[in-house]
Every structure is written in C-alpha cells, then in structure tokens.
N, C-alpha and C positions, 0 to 999 in steps of 0.2 A: 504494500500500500504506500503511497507517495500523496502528503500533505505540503498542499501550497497554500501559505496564506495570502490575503489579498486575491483571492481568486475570481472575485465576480467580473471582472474587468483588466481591460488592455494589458501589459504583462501578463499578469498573473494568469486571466483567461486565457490566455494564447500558452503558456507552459502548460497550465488543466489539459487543455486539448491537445497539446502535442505528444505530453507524456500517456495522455487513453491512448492516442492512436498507436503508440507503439508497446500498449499492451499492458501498461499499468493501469492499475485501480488507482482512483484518484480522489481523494478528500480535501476541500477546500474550506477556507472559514473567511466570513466577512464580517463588516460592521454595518452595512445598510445597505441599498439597492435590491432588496428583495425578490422583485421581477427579473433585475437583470443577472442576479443567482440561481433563480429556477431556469432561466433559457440556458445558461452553462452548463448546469447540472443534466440538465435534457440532451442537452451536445454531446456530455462524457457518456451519459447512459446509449447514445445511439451510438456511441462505437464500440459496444457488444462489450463495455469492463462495469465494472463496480466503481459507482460513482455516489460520494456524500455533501453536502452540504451542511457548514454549520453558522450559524451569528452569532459569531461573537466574536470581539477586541481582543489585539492581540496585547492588551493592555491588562484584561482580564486573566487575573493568576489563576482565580477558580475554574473560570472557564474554560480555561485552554487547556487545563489539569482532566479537567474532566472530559475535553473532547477525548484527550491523549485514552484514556481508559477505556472511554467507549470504544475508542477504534483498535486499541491492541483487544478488546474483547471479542467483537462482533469477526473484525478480519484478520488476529492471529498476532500481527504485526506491524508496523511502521518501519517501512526501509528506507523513504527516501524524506528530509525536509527540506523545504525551498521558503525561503524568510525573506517573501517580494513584496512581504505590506510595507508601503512606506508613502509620506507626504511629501512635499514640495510646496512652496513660500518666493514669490519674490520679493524682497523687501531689505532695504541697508540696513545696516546693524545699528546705525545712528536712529532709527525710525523705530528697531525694533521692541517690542515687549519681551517682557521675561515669559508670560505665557506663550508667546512665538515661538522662542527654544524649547520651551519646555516640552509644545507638543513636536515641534520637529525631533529632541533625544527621544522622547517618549514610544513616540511610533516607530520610528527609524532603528533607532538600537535598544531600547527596555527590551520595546516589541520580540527583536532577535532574542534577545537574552531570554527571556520568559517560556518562549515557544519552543526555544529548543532545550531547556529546560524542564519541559512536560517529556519533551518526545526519547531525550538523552538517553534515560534510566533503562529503558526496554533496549534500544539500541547498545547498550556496557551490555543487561545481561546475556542477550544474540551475539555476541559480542560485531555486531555488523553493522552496517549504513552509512549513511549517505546524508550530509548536510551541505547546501548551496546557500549561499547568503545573497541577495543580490543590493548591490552598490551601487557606484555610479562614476564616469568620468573623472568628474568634479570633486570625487573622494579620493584619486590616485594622482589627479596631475592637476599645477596650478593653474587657475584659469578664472575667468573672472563669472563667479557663482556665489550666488548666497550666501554667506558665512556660516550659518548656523544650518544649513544644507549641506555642504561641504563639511564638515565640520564630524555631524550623524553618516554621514556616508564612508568619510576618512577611518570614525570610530570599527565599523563593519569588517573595514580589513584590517585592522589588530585584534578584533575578537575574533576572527578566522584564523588568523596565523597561531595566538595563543592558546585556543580549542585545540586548534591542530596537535598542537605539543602535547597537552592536554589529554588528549582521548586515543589518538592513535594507536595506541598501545591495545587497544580493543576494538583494533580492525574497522573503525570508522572515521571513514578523511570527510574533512571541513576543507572546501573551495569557497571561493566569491569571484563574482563575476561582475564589470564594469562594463555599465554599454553605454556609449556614449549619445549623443539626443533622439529619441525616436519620434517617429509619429504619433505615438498618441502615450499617453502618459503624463506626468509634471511639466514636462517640454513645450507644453501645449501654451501656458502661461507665458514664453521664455520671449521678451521683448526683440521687436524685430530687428534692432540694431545687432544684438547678441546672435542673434538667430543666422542671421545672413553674413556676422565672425566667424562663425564656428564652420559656415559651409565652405566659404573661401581658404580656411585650414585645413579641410576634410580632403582625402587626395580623394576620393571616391563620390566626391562632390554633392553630397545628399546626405537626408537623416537615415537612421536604419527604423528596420521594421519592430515592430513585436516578434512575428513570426521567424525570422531570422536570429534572433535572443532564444527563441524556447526552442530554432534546434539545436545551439548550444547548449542550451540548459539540460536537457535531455540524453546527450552523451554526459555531461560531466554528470552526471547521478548515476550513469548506467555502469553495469558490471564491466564492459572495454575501458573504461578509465578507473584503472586500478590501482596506479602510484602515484596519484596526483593529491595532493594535498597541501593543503596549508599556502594555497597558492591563489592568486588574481589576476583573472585572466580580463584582459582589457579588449574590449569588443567595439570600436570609435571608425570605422571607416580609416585609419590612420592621420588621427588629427594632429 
C-alpha cells in the first residue's frame, strides 16, 4: 500500500494515479475538496487496485495515527510514503506575519514529521519501505522565492538526509525530490516577472508537468531503486 498525502489535487493527484497505474494500492489523505477526493478516489478504483481516501491534516497527530492503523489493519501494510502536502505564500518577509510561517513550517515540515511518524513504526518492524519527501527548487538552490517557503522546503532535505542515517539500518531509504515550477501547483500564484526569470534560465524553456514529477516519483518508491537514499534529486528543466 502506498500513502500520499495531499492527494486530492495537482501533484499529489497525479502521483495517486500514477503509482494505481503501475499496480499499487493507493491511500491518500486530504484537508478539504471533498468532490475533488471522491473523483480521485474513483480514478484509482478504475484502474482495477485498492484505493482509500481519508480527511484529514496532516497537522492532525491523532488522525494520521489512526489512519496509519486503519490501513496497516485493513491492507496488511504500508510500503510506500510520499509527504507532497505542502502550501505556498507569496509575500516578503518584511510584510510577513508570524502566522505566515507558522502555517508554511507547519504544513511543509511538522506535516512530514508527523506522517511519517505514524507510518515509521510498521515500516522498522517489516523492516522495509519506502519514504519520498517532496521539496522544491527553491529548497536546494538560491533563487529568489519566499523566505519562509524556501526556508520549509530547505528544512525537507535535512530531514531526509538525517532519517536516512536514521532508519537505514532497517532496510528503509528516505529520498526527496525537487521539481522545479510546474503547471499547476503553488506556481500558479508565482508573479509574472518571476515566472518568465525562471523560463529564460530553464534550458528546456518551459514549466514541467505534474505528470512528469509522478513518473519520477514512482521509480524512486519502486523496488528498481534500491541504493538510493538519503538523496535529492533535482527535477528543474536544468535551470
């Protein structure tokens, strides 16, 4: 079973769907859009796997405790987690609130922290799995992005590296993955000046996809990528 959070949408949706199509059962968790988690949920069920749907934050300790039980009960297992719930803000530091940060560490890294936390304990005693953190550009290289965005995203790849050290030893590697601006996502916000910087950098001259991120994502969870770990792998068009 393969838990992505943030799943009802862009990223997230597009990992859901890529990892049914190749054969995983898939559970996903959200915080709102209802409708547009049942049409997901209905996408992973038509490609013939086992597909769950849950609401709830990944802010929520109890609740992500208790997804984690439900789904080691009902499906045995948890092999794969992918930690794609995250926000985006654009706004200067000088402008910014303390509540601004707070929900950007909050969702961005608590989020990671908490969920894989749920999911850990069963992955030591399998001694197996599979954890994807997913980051961002703006978290590995300097550029000019949000503070407190870059910031939560930078933090993502020292908890991967440090998990890594961390857990390895029970046969479970920690990756993160950096894509740099796609079509749809936080990007979406990302002022045109910035927008039309970033393409003029890009040798490949355009944003990337969702769809092109999840079938990365999909090899690095899969049993062919076996010694990678602790690693971030940068996904930018070569910006």
């Amino acid at each position: 079973m393969a838990l992505v959070t943030g799943g009802s949408r862009g990223l997230g949706r597009a990992i859901c769907l890529t990892l049914a199509r190749e054969g995983a059962d898939v559970a996903f968790c959200y915080s709102r859009a209802d409708a547009e988690a049942q049409a997901v949920l209905a996408e992973i069920l038509a490609l013939g796997v086992r597909g769950v749907a849950y609401k709830t934050s990944v802010l929520d300790k109890k609740g992500l405790q208790a997804m984690a039980r439900q789904l080691e009960k009902e499906a045995g297992h948890i092999d794969i987690l992918v930690n794609n719930a995250g926000v985006g803000q654009v706004v200067p530091l000088a402008l910014m609130e303390e509540e601004d940060w707070d929900r950007m560490m909050g969702t961005n890294v608590k989020g990671a922290f908490l969920t894989t936390q749920a999911v850990m304990r069963g992955m030591i005693r399998r001694r197996s799995g599979r954890i994807l953190n997913i980051s961002s550009l703006a978290g590995v290289k300097m550029m000019e992005a949000p503070v407190h965005y870059s910031a939560a995203k930078a933090a993502l790849k020292g908890f991967t590296e440090a998990l890594a050290k961390e857990i390895g030893r029970y046969g479970i590697t920690v990756n993160c993955l950096a894509p740099g601006i796609l079509e749809e996502g936080v990007s979406v916000n990302l002022p045109e000046n910035r927008l039309q910087e970033y393409l003029r950098n890009c040798a490949l001259g355009r944003k990337g996809t969702c769809a092109e991120v999840a079938e990365v994502v999909a090899f690095l969870v899969s049993a062919r990528n076996s010694y990678m770990s602790g690693a971030t792998i940068v996904l930018d068009g070569a910006v």
